[in-house]
VEXDREN-2710 file (C-alpha; in Angstrom, 1 decimal):
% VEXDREN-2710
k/r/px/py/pz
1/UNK/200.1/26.1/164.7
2/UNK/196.5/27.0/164.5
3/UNK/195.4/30.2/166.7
4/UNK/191.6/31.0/167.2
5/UNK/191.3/34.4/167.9
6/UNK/187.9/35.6/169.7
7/UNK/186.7/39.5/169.5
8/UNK/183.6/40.0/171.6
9/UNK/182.7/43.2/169.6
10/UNK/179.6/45.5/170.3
11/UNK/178.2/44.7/167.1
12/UNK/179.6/41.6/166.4
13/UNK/181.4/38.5/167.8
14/UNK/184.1/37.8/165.8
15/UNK/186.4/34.5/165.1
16/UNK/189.4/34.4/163.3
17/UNK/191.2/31.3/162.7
18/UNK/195.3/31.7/161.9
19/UNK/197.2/28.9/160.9
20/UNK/200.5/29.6/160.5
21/UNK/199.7/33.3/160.4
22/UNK/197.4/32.6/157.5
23/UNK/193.5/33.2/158.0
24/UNK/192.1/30.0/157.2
25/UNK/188.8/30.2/159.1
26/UNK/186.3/33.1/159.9
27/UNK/182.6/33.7/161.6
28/UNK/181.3/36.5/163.0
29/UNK/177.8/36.2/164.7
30/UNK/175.4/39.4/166.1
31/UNK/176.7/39.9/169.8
32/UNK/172.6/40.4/170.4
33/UNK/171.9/36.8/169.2
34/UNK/175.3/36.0/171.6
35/UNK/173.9/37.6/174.6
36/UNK/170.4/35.4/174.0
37/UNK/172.3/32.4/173.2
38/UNK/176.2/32.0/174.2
39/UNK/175.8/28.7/172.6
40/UNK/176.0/29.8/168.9
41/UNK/179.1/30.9/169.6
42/UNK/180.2/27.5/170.6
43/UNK/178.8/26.1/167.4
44/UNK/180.5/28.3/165.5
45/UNK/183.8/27.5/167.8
46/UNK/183.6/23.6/166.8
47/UNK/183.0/24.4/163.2
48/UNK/186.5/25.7/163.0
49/UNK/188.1/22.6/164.8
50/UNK/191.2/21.3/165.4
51/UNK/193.1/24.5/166.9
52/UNK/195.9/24.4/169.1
53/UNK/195.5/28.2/171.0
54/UNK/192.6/30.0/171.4
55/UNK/192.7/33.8/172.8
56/UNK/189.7/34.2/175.2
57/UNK/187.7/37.4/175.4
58/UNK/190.3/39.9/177.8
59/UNK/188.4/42.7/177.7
60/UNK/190.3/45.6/179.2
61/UNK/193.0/43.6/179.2
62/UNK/195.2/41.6/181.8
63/UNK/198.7/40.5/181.9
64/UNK/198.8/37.4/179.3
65/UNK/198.5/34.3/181.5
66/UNK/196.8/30.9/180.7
67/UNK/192.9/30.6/181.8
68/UNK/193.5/27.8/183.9
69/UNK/196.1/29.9/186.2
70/UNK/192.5/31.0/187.5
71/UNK/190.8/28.1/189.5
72/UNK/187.9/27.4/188.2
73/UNK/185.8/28.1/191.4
74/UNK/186.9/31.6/191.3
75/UNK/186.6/32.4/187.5
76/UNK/182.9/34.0/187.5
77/UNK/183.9/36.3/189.9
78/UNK/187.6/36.9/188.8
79/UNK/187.0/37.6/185.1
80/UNK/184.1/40.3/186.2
81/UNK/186.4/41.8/188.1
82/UNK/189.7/41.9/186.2
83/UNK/188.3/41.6/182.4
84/UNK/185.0/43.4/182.6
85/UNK/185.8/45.8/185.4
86/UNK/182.7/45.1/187.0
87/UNK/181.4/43.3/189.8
88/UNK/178.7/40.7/189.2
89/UNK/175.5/41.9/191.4
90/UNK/175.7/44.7/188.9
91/UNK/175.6/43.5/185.6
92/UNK/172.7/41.0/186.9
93/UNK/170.8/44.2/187.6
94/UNK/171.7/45.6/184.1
95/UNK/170.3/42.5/182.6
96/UNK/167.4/41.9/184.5
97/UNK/166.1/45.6/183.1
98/UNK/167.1/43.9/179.4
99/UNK/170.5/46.2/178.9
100/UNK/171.9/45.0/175.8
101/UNK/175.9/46.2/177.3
102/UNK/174.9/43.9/180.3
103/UNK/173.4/41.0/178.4
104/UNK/177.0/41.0/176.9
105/UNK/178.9/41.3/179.5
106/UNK/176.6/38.0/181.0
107/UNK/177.6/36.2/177.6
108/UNK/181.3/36.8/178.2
109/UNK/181.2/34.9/181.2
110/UNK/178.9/32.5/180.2
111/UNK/181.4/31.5/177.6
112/UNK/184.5/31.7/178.9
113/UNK/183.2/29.2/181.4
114/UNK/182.6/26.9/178.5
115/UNK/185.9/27.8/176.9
116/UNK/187.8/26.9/180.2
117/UNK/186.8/23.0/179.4
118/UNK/188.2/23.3/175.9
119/UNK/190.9/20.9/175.2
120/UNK/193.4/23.9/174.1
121/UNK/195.7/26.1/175.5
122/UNK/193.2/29.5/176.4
123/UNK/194.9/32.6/176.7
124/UNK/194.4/35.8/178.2
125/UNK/196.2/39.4/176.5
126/UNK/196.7/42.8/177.9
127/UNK/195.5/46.1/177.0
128/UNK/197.3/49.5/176.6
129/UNK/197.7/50.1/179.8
130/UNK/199.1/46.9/181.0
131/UNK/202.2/47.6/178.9
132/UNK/205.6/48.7/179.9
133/UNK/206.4/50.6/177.2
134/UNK/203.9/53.1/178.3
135/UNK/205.0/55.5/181.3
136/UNK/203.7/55.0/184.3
137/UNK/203.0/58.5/185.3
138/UNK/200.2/58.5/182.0
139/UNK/198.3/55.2/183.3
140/UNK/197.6/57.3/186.6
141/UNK/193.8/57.3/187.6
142/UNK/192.8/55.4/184.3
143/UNK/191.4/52.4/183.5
144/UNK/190.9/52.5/179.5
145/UNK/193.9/53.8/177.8
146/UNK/192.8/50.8/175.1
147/UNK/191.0/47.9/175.5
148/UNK/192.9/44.3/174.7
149/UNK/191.0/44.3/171.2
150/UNK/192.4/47.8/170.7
151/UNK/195.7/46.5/171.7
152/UNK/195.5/43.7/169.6
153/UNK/194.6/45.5/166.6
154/UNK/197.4/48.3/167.1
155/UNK/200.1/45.3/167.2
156/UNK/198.4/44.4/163.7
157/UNK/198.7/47.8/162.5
158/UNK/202.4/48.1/163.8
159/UNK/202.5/45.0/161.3
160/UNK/200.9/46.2/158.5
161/UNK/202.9/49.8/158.4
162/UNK/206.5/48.1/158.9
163/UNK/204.9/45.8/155.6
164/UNK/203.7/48.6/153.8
165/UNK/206.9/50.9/154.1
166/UNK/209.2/47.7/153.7
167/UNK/210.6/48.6/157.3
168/UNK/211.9/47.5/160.5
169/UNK/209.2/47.3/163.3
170/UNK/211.6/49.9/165.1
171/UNK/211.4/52.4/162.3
172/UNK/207.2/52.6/162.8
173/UNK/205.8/55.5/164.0
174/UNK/201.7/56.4/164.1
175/UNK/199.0/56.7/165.0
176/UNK/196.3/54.5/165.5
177/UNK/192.5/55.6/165.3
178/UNK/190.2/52.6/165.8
179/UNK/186.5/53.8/165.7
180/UNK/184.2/50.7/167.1
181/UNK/180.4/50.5/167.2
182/UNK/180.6/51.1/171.1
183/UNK/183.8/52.4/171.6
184/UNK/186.6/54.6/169.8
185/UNK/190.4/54.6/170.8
186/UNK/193.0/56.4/170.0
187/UNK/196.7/55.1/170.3
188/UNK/200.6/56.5/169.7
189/UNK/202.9/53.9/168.1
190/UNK/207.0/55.0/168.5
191/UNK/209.5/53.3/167.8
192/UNK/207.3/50.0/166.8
193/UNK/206.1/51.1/170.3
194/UNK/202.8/51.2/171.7
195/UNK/203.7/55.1/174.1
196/UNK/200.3/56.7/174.5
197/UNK/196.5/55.5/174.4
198/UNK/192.9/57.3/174.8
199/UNK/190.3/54.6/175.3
200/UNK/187.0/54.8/174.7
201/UNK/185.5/55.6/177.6
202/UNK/188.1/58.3/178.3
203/UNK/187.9/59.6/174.7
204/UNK/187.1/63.9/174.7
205/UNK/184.3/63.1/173.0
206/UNK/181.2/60.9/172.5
207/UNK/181.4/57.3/170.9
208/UNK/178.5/55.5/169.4
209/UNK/177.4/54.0/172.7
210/UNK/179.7/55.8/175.5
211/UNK/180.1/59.8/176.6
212/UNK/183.7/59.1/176.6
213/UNK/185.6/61.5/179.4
214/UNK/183.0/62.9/181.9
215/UNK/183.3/66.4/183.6
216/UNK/184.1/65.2/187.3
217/UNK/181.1/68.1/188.2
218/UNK/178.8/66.2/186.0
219/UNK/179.6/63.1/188.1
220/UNK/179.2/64.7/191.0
221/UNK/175.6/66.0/190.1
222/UNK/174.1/63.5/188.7
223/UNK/175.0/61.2/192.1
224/UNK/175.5/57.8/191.6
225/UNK/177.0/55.8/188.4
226/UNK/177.2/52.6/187.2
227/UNK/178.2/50.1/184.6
228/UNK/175.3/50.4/182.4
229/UNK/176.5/54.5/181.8
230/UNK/179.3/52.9/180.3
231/UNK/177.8/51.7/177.3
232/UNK/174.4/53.8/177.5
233/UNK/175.9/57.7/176.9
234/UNK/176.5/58.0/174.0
235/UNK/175.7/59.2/170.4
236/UNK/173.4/56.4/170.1
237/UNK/171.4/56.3/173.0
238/UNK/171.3/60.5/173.4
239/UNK/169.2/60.0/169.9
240/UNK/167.7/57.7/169.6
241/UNK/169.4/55.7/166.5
242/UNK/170.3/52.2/166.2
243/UNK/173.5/52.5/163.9
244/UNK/176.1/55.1/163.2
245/UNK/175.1/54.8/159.7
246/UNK/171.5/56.3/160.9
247/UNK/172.9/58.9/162.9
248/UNK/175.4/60.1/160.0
249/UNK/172.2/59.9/157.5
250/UNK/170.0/62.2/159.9
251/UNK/172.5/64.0/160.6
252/UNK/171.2/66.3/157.8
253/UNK/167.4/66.8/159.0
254/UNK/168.0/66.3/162.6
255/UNK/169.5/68.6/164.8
256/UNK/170.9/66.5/167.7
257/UNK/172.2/63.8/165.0
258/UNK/173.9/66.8/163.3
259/UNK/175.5/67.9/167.1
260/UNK/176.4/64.5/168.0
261/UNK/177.9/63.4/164.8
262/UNK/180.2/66.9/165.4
263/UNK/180.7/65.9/169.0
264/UNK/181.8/62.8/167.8
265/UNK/184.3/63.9/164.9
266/UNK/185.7/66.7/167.0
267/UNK/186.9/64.1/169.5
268/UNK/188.1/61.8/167.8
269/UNK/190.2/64.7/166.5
270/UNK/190.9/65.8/169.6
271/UNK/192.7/62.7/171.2
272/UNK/195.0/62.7/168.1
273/UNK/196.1/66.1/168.9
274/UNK/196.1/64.6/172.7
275/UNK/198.4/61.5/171.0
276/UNK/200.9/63.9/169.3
277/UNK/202.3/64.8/172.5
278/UNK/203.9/61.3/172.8
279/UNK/204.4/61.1/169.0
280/UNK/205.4/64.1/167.7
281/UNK/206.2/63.2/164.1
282/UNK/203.6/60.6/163.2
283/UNK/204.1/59.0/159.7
284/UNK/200.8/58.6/159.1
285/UNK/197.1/57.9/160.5
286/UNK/195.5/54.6/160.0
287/UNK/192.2/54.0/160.6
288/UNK/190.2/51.0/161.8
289/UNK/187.2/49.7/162.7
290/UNK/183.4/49.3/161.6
291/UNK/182.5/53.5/161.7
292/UNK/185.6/54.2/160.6
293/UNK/184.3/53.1/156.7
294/UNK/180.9/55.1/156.9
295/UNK/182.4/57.8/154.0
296/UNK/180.4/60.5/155.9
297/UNK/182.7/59.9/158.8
298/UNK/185.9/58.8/157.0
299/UNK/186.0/61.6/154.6
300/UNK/185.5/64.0/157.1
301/UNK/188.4/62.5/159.4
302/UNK/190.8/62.8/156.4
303/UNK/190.0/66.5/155.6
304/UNK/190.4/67.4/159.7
305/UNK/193.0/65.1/159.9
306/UNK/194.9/65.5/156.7
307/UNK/197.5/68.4/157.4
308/UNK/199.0/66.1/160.2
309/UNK/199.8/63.3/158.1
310/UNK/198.1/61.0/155.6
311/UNK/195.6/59.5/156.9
312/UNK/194.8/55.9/155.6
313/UNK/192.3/53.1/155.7
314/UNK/193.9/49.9/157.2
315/UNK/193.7/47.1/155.4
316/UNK/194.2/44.3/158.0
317/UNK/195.4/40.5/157.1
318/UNK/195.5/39.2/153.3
319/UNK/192.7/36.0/153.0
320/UNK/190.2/38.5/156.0
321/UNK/186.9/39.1/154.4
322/UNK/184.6/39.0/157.4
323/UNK/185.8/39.8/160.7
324/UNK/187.2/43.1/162.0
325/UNK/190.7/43.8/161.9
326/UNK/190.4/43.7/166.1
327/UNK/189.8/39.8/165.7
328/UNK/192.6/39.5/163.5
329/UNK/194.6/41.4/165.9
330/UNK/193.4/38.9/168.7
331/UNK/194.8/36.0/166.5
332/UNK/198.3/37.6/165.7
333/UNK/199.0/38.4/169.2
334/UNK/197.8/35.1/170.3
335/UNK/200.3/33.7/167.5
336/UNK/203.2/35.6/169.2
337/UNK/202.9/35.1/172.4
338/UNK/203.1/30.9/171.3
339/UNK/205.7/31.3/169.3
340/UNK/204.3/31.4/166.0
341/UNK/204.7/33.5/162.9
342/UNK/204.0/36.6/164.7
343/UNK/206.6/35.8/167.5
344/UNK/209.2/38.4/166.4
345/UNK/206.4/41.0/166.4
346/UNK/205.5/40.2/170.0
347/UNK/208.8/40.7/171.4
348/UNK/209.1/44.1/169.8
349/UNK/206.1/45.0/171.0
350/UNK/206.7/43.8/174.3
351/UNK/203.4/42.2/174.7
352/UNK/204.5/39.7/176.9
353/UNK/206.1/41.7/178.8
354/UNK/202.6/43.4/180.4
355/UNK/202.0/42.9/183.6
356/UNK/199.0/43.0/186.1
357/UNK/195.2/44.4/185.5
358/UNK/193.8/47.5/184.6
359/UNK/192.3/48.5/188.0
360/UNK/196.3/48.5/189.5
361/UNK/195.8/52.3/188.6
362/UNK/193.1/53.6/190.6
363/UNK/194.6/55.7/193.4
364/UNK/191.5/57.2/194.6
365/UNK/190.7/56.1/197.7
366/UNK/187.3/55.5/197.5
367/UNK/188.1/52.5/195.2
368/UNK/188.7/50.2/197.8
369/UNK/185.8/51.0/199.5
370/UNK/183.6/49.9/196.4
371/UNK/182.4/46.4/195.8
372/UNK/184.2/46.1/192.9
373/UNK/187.2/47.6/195.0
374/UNK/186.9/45.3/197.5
375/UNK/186.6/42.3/194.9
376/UNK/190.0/43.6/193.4
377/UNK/191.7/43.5/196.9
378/UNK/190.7/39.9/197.6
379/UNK/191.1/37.9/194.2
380/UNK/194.3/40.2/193.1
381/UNK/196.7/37.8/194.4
382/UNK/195.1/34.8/191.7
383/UNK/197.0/34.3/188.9
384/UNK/199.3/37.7/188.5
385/UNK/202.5/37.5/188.4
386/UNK/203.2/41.5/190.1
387/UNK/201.9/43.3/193.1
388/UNK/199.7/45.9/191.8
389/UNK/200.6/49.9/191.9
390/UNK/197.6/51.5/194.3
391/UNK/198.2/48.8/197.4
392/UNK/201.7/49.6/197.6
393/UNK/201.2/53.6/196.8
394/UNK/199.2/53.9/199.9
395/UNK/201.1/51.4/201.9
396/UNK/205.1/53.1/201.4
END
C-alpha cells in the first residue's frame, strides 16, 4: 500500500511517500511559493503517482474520518472551522493586508479542495487533544495541546524509541520536544501513550512566530484578537528576523535577539517540567523539528535539559533525507489507520480511537457568541461521529 503523507509546515510543505512503510518518494516546496501558487503542490502531488491513501492537511486535528464524509458544498467553510480554527471572513482579511500565516491558511483550503477530486482515499487525523488517552479534565479551555503534525510525529517517535531500546510500544516512556519554524510543542508519552501535551500556541514561552500562552490581562488590554496574533507574536516578528538561525546569530550583538532567544529556551524548558507531571520518570528527551538542529539552540536544550534525562536528536524514518520527521509522521499514521505496516502502532496508540474537533473544549461562553462559535454550532453535526463536550456541559 502506498501512503502520501502531506505536512503543511510554516517553512515548508512537505510530501512523504510510504510504500509499505518504506519512504519511496519525497518533496518539500517553500509554503511562501504554496501560498502564491497551491498548484505546485499539485505538481509535485502527480509526480509521486500511483498512491492508494493520501493524509490531507488536519491541522489542529479532527477525529480521522474520510474527506468525502464532508459534502463538498460545505467543505470551504467546514475545514476553516474544524482544521484551521478559524472562520473564513478572517483569514480573507489577513490576506488581503499580505499576512504570510493567512496566505497559508488560504492555500490549505485551496488544496484540499483539489485533493477532494483525487481518485484516492483522503484522510483526515487527529491532534493531541482529540485523543482518549488524554484525560479530559487537562483538554479543559484548550485548543492546542498538539497540532495533528505534532501528533503525527510523536506516534513516529513512540516508534522510533520502542526500535531503539528493542522494546514493546507499552514499555515507552518520554518525552517529546518538537521545535517548528512557527510553532513548538511539547508532549508526555506513557505507557506507548500519548498523556499530556503543550501546543504551540499555549507553550509558556515564545515560538519563532507565536507568543505561545498569553496573560489573560494582556488580552484584556490590548482589546480585540485575532487569527493573524496567532502566527504574528512571536520571536520573529517582535525582532525583526526572518529565521531562527538569524535570531540565534544576533543573539550576540543584539539585545532583544539575546532576550527572545532566552524567552524562547526557558519555555521550552518550562513545558517539560509542565510534562513531568504526567510522566514522572521519562526515559529520555527526543527532539524534533527544523530549530531543534540550530547547535545554538540544541546544545543549550541538552545542558538545561540534561539532568532530567538524555536528551536526544530524533532520527525519523531510514530512506528520509528531505522532509521533516512531522511529514513522515503524517505517512505512518496514515499507514495505520489503513491497515498497513504501521497498523499495530495505531492501535496502541489509539489513534483511531480520537474522537470529535478541537473546539469541543471551549467552555467559555462567549465562544458561541463568536463567528467562528456560531460556525462550530451549525456544521458540528457534519461528519463526527460524537456530540461534542461544551453543548452538552451547558445543556445537563
Amino acid at each position: 500500500m502506498r501512503v502520501l503523507g502531506i505536512d503543511p509546515g510554516t517553512k515548508t510543505m512537505d510530501l512523504c511517500l510510504l510504500d509499505n512503510g518504506e519512504v519511496v518518494g519525497e518533496a518539500s516546496i517553500e509554503t511562501s511559493k504554496v501560498a502564491s501558487n497551491p498548484e505546485t503542490v499539485l505538481e509535485e502531488i502527480s509526480e509521486l503517482k500511483p498512491f492508494d491513501v493520501v493524509v490531507v492537511p488536519s491541522g489542529y486535528g479532527v477525529e480521522p474520518l474520510d474527506l468525502e464524509r464532508v459534502p463538498r458544498d460545505l467543505l470551504e467553510e467546514w475545514y476553516y472551522t474544524f482544521v484551521l480554527a478559524t472562520t473564513r471572513e478572517e483569514i480573507r482579511e489577513g490576506f488581503e493586508k499580505g499576512i504570510i500565516g493567512a496566505k497559508i491558511y488560504y492555500a490549505m483550503v485551496r488544496l484540499v479542495e483539489k485533493l477532494y477530486e483525487l481518485e484516492a482515499k483522503k484522510i483526515l487525523i487527529p491532534g493531541v487533544i482529540n485523543l482518549p488517552t488524554v484525560p479530559l479534565h487537562r483538554k479543559i479551555n484548550k485548543i492546542d495541546m498538539g497540532t495533528a503534525d505534532k501528533l503525527a510525529v510523536a506516534v513516529l517517535g513512540i516508534h522510533e524509541v520502542a526500535s531503539a531500546l528493542g522494546v514493546d510500544y507499552e514499555h515507552v516512556n518520554y518525552i517529546h520536544v518538537e521545535l517548528g519554524f512557527g510553532y513548538n510543542a511539547v508532549m508526555g508519552v506513557e505507557k506507548g501513550l500519548i498523556v499530556d501535551g503543550i501546543g504551540g500556541s499555549f507553550t509558556p514561552g515564545p515560538g519563532f512566530l507565536t507568543a505561545g500562552a498569553l496573560d489573560l490581562e494582556v488580552a484584556q488590554s490590548i482589546g480585540k484578537l485575532d487569527k493573524k496574533d496567532v502566527f504574528t507574536t512571536g520571536c520573529g516578528p517582535l525582532t525583526g528576523v526572518s529565521t531562527p538561525e538569524d535570531m540565534v546569530e544576533k543573539s550576540g550583538s543584539d539585545w532583544r535577539s539575546r532576550i527572545c532567544l532566552e524567552a524562547f529556551i526557558e519555555g521550552v524548558v518550562k513545558a517539560v517540567h509542565q510534562i513531568m507531571h504526567s510522566v514522572k520518570n521519562p526515559d529520555l528527551i527526543l527532539l524534533s523539528g527544523r530549530v531543534s538542529r540550530i547547535p545554538g539552540i540544541r546544545l543549550e536544550l541538552e545542558k538545561r535539559l540534561g539532568g532530567i534525562s538524555e536528551v536526544k536528536a530524533m532520527k525519523g524514518l531510514p530512506g528520509a533525507r528531505s522532509v521533516k520527521e512531522t511529514a513522515q509522521g503524517y505517512s505512518v499514521v496514515g499507514d495505520g489507520l489503513t491497515g498497513g505496516v504501521f497498523k499495530g502502532l495505531i492501535i496502541h496508540v489509539k489513534v483511531g480511537e480520537a474522537v470529535g474537533s478541537a473546539l469541543d473544549y471551549v467552555l467559555i461562553p462567549a465562544f458561541f457568541e463568536s463567528r467562528l462559535g456560531r460556525n462550530f454550532l451549525r456544521l458540528r453535526g457534519v461528519g463526527f461521529r460524537t456530540q461534542p463536550l461544551n453543548t452538552s456541559w451547558w445543556s445537563s
